[in-house]
Backbone atoms as SQL, in Angstrom:
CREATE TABLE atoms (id INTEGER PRIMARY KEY, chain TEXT, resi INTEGER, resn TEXT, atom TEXT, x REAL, y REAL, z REAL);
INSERT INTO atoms VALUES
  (1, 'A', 1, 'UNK', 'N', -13.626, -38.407, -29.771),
  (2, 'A', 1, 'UNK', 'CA', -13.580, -37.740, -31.047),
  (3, 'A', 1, 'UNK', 'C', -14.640, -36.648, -31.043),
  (4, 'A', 2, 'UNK', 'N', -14.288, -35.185, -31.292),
  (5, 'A', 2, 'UNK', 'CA', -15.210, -33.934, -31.559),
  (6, 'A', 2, 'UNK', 'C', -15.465, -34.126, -32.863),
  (7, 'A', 3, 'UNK', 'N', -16.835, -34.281, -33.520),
  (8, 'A', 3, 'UNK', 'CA', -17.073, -33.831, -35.107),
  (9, 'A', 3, 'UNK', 'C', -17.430, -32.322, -35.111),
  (10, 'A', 4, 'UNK', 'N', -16.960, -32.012, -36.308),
  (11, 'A', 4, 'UNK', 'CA', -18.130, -30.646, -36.190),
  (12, 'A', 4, 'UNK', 'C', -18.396, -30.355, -37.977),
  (13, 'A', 5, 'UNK', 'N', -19.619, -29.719, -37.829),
  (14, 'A', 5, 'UNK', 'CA', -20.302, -29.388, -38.999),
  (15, 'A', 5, 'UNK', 'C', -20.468, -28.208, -39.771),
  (16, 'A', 6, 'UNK', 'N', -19.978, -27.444, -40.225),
  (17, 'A', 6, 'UNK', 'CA', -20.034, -25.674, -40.423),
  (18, 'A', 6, 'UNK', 'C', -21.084, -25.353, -41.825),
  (19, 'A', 7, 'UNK', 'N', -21.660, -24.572, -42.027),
  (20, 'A', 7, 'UNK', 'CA', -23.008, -24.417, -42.890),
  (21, 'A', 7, 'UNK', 'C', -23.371, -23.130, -43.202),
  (22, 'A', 8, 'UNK', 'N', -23.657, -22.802, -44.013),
  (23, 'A', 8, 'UNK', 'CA', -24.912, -21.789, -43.940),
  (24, 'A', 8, 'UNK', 'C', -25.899, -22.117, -44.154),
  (25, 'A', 9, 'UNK', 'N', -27.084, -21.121, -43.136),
  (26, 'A', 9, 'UNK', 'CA', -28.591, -21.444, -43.344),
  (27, 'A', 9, 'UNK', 'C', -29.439, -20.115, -42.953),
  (28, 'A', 10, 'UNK', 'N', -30.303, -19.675, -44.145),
  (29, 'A', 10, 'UNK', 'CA', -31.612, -18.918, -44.030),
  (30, 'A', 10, 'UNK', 'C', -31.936, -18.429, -42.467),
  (31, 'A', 11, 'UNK', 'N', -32.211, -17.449, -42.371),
  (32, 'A', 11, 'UNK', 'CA', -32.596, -17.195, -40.690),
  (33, 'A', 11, 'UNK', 'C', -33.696, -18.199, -40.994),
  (34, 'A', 12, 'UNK', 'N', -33.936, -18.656, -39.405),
  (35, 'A', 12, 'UNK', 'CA', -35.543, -19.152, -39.092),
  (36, 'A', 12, 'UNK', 'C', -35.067, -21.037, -39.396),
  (37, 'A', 13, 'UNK', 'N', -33.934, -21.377, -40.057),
  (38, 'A', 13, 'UNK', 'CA', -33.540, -22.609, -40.788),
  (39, 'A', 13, 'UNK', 'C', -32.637, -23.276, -39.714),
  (40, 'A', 14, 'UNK', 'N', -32.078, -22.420, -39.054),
  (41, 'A', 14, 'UNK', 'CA', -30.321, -23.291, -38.507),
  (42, 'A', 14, 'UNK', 'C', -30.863, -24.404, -37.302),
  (43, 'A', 15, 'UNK', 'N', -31.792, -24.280, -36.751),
  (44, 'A', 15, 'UNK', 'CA', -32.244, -25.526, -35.870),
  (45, 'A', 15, 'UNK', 'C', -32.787, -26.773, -36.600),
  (46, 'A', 16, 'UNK', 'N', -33.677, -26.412, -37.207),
  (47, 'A', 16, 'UNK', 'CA', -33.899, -27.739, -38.569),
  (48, 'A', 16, 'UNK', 'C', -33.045, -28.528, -39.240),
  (49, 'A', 17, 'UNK', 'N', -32.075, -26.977, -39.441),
  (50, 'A', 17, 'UNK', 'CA', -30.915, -27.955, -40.233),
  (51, 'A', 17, 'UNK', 'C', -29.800, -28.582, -39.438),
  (52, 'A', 18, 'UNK', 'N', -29.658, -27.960, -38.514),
  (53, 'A', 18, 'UNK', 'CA', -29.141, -28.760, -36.982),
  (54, 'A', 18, 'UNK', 'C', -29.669, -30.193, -36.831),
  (55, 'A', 19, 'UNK', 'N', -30.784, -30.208, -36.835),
  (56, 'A', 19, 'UNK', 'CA', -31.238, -31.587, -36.135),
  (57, 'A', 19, 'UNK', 'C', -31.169, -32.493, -37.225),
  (58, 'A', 20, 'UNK', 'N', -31.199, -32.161, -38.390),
  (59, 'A', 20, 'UNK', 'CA', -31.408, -33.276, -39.618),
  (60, 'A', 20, 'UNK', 'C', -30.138, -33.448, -39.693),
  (61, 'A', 21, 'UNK', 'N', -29.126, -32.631, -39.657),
  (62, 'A', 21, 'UNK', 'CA', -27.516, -33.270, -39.788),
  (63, 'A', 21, 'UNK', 'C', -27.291, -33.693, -38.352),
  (64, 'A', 22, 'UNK', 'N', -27.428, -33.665, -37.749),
  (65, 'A', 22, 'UNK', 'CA', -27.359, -34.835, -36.173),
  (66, 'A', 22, 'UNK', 'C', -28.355, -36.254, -36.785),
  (67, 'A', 23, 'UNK', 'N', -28.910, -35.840, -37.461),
  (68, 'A', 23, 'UNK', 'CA', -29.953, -37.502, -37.220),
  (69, 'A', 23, 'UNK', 'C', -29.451, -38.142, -38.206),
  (70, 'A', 24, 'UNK', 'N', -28.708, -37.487, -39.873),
  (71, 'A', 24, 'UNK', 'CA', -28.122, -38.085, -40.129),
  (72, 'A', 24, 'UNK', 'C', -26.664, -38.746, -39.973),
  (73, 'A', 25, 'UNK', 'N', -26.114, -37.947, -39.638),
  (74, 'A', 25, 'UNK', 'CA', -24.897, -38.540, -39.014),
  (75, 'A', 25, 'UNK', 'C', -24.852, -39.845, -37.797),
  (76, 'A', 26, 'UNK', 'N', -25.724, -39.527, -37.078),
  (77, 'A', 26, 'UNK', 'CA', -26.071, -40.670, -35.974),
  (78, 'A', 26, 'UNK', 'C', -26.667, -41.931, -36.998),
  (79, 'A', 27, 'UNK', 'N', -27.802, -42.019, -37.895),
  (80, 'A', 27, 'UNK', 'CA', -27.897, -42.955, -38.764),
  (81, 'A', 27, 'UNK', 'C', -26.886, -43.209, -39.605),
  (82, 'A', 28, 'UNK', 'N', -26.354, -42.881, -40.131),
  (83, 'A', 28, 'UNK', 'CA', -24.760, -43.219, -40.479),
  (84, 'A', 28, 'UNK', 'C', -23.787, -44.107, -39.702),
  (85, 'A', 29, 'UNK', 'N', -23.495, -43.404, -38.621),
  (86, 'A', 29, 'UNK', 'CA', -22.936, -44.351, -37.651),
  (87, 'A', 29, 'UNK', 'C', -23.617, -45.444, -37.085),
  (88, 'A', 30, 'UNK', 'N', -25.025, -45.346, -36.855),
  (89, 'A', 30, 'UNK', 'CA', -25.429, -46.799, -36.847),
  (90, 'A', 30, 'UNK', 'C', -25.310, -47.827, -37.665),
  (91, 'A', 31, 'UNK', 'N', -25.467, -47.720, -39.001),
  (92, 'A', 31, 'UNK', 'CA', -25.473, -48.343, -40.230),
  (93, 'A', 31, 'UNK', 'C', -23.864, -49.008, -39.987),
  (94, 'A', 32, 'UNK', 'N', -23.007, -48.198, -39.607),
  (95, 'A', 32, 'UNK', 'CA', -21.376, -48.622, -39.452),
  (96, 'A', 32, 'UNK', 'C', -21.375, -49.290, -38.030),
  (97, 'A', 33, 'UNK', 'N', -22.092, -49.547, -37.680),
  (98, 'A', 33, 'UNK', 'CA', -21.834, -50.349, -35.725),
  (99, 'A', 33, 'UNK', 'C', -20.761, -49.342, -35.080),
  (100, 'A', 34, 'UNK', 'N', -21.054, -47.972, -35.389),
  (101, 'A', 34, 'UNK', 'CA', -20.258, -46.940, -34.181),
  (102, 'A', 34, 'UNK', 'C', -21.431, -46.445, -33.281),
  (103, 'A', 35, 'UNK', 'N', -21.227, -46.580, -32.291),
  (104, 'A', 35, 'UNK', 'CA', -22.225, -46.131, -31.151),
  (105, 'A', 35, 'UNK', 'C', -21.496, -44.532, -30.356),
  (106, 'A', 36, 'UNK', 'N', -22.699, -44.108, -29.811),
  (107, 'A', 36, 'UNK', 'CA', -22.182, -42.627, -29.179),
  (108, 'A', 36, 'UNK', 'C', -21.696, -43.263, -27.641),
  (109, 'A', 37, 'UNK', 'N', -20.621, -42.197, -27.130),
  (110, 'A', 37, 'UNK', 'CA', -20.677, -42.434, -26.425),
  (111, 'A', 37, 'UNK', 'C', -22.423, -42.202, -25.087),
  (112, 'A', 38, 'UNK', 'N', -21.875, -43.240, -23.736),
  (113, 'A', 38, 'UNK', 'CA', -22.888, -43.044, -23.065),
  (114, 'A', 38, 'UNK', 'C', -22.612, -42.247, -21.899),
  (115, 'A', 39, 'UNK', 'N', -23.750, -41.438, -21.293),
  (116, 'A', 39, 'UNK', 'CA', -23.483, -40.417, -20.115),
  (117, 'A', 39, 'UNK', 'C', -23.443, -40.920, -18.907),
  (118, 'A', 40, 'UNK', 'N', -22.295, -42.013, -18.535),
  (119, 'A', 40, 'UNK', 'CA', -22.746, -42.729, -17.653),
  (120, 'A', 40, 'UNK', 'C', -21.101, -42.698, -16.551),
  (121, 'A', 41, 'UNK', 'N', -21.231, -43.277, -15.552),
  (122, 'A', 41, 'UNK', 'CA', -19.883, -43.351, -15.314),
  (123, 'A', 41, 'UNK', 'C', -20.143, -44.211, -14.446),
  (124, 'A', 42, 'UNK', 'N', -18.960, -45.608, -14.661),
  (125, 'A', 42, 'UNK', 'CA', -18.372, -46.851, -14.274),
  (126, 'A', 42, 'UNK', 'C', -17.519, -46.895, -13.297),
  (127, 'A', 43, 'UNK', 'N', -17.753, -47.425, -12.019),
  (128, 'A', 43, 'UNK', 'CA', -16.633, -47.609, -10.988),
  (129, 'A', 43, 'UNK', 'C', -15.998, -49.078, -10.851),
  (130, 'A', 44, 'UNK', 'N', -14.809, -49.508, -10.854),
  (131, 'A', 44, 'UNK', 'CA', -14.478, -50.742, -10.733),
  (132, 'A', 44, 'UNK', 'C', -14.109, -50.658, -8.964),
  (133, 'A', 45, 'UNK', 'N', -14.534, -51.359, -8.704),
  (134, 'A', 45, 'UNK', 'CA', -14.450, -51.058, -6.444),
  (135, 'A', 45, 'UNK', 'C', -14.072, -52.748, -6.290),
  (136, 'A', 46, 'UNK', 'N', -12.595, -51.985, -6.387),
  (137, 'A', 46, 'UNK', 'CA', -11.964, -53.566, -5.872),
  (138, 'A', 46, 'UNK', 'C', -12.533, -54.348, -4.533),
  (139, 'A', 47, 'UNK', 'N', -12.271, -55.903, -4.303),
  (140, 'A', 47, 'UNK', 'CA', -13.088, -56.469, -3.416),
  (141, 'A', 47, 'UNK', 'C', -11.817, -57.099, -2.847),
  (142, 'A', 48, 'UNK', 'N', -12.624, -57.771, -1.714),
  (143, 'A', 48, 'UNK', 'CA', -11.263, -58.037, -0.388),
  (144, 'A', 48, 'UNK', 'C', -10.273, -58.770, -1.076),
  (145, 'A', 49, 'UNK', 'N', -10.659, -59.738, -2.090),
  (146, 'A', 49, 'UNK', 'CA', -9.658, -60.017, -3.172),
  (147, 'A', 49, 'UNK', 'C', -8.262, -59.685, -3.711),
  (148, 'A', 50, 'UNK', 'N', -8.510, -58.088, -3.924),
  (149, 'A', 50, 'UNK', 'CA', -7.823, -57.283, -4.225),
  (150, 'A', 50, 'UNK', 'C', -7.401, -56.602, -3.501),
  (151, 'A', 51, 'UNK', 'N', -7.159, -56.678, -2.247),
  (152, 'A', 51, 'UNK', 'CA', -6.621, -55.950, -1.122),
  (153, 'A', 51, 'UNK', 'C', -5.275, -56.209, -1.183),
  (154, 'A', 52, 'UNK', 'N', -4.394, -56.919, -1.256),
  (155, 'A', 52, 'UNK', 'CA', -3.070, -57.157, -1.659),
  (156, 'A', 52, 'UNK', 'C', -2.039, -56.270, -2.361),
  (157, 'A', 53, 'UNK', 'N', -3.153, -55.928, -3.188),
  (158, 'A', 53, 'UNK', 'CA', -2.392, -55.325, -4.599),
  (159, 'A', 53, 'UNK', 'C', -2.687, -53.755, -4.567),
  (160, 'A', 54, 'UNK', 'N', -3.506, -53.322, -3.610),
  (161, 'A', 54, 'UNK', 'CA', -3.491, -51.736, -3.210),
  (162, 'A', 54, 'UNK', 'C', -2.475, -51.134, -2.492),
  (163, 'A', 55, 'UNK', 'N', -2.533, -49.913, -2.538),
  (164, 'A', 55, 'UNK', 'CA', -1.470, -49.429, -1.484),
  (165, 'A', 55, 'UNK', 'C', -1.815, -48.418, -0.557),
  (166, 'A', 56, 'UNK', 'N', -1.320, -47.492, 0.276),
  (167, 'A', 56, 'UNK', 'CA', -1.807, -46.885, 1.326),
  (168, 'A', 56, 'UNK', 'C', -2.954, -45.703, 0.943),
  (169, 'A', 57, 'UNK', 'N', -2.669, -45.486, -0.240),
  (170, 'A', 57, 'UNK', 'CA', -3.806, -44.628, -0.726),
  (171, 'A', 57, 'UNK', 'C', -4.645, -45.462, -1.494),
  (172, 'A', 58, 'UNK', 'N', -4.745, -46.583, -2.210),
  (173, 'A', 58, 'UNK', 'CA', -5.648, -47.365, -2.692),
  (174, 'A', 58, 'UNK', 'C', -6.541, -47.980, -1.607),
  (175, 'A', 59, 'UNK', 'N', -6.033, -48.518, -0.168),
  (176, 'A', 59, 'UNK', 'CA', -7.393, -48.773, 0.531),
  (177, 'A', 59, 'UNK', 'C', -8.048, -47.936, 0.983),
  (178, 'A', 60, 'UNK', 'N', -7.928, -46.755, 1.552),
  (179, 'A', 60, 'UNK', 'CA', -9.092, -45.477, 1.749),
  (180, 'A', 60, 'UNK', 'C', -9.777, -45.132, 0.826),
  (181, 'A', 61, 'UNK', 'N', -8.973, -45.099, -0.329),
  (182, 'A', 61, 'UNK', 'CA', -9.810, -44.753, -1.819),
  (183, 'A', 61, 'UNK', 'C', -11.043, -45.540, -2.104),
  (184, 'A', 62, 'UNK', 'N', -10.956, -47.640, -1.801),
  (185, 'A', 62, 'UNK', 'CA', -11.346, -47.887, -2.109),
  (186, 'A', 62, 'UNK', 'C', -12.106, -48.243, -1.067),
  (187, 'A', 63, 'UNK', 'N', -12.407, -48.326, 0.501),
  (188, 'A', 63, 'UNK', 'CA', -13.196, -48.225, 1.457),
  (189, 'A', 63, 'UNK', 'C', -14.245, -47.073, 1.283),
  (190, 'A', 64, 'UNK', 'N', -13.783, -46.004, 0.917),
  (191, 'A', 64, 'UNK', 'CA', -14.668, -45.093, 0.905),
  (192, 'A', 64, 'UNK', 'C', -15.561, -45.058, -0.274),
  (193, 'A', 65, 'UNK', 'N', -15.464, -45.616, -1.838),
  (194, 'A', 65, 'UNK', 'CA', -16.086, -45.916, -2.480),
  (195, 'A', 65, 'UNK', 'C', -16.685, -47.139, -2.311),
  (196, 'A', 66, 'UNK', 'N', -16.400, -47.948, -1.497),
  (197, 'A', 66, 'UNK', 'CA', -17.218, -49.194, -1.278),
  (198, 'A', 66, 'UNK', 'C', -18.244, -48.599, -0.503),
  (199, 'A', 67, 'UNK', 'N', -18.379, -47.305, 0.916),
  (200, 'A', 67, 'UNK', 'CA', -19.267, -46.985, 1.298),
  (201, 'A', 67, 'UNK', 'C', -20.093, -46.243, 0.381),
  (202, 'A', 68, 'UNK', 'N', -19.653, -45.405, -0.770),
  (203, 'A', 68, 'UNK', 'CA', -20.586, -44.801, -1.269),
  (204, 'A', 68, 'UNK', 'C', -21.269, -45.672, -2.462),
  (205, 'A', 69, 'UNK', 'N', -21.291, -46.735, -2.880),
  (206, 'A', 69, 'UNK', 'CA', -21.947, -47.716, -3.156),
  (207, 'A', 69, 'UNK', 'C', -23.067, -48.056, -2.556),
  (208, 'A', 70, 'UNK', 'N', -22.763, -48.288, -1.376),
  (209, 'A', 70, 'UNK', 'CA', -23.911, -48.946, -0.213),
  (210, 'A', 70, 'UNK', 'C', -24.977, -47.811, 0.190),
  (211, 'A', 71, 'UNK', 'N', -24.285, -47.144, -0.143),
  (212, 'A', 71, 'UNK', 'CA', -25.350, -45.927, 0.760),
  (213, 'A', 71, 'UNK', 'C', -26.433, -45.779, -1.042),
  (214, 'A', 72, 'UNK', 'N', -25.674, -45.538, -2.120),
  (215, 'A', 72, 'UNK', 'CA', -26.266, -45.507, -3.107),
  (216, 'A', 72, 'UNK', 'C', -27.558, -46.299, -2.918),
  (217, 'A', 73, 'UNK', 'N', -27.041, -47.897, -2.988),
  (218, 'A', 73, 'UNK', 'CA', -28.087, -48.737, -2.822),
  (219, 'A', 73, 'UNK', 'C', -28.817, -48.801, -1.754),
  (220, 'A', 74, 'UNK', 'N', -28.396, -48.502, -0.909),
  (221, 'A', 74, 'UNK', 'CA', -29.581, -48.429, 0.218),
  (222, 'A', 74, 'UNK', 'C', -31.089, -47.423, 0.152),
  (223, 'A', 75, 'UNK', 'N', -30.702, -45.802, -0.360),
  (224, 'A', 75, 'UNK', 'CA', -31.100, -45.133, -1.208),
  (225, 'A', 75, 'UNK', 'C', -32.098, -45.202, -2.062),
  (226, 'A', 76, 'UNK', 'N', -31.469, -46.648, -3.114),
  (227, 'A', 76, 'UNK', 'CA', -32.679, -47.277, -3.951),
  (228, 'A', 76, 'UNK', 'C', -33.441, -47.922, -3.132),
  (229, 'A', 77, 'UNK', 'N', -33.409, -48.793, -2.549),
  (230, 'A', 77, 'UNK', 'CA', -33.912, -49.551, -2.092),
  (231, 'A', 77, 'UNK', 'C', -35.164, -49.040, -0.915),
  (232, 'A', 78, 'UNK', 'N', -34.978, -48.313, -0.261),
  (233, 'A', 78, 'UNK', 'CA', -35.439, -47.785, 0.663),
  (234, 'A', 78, 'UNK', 'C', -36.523, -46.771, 0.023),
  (235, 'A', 79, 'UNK', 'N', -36.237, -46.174, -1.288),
  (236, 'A', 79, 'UNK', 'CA', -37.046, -45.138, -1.683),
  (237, 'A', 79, 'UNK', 'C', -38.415, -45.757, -2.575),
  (238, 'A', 80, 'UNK', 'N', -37.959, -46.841, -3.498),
  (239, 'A', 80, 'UNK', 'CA', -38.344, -47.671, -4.613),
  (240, 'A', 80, 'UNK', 'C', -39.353, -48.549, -3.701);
């Protein structure tokens, strides 16, 4: 969902009044249990489990994201 807000404001005003209608609106939606979305992104990396149910382009797809997993974590691990 895009909201958007349209206004007039005083030169020298439109960032102020920017941020106070973002903070209220976000307190609003908290008050309602709506959350923002998050900047994140989720991989589901099927496991040998699920090898059955792939097909000739689902196991390369998902071999090769199983390596870039590992290398991720190795990454952490190695740096941390």
């Amino acid at each position: 969902m895009i909201m958007g807000c349209k206004f007039t404001a005083k030169p020298g005003t439109l960032f102020t009044i920017r941020k106070e209608t973002c903070n209220r609106v976000e307190a609003a939606f908290a008050e309602n249990g709506i959350s923002f979305a998050r900047r994140e992104v989720r991989m589901a990396i099927p496991g040998p489990e699920d090898a059955d149910r792939l097909n000739d382009t689902g196991r390369p797809a998902a071999a090769a994201a199983a390596q870039h997993q590992a290398a991720e974590e190795n990454k952490k691990t190695s740096s941390g």
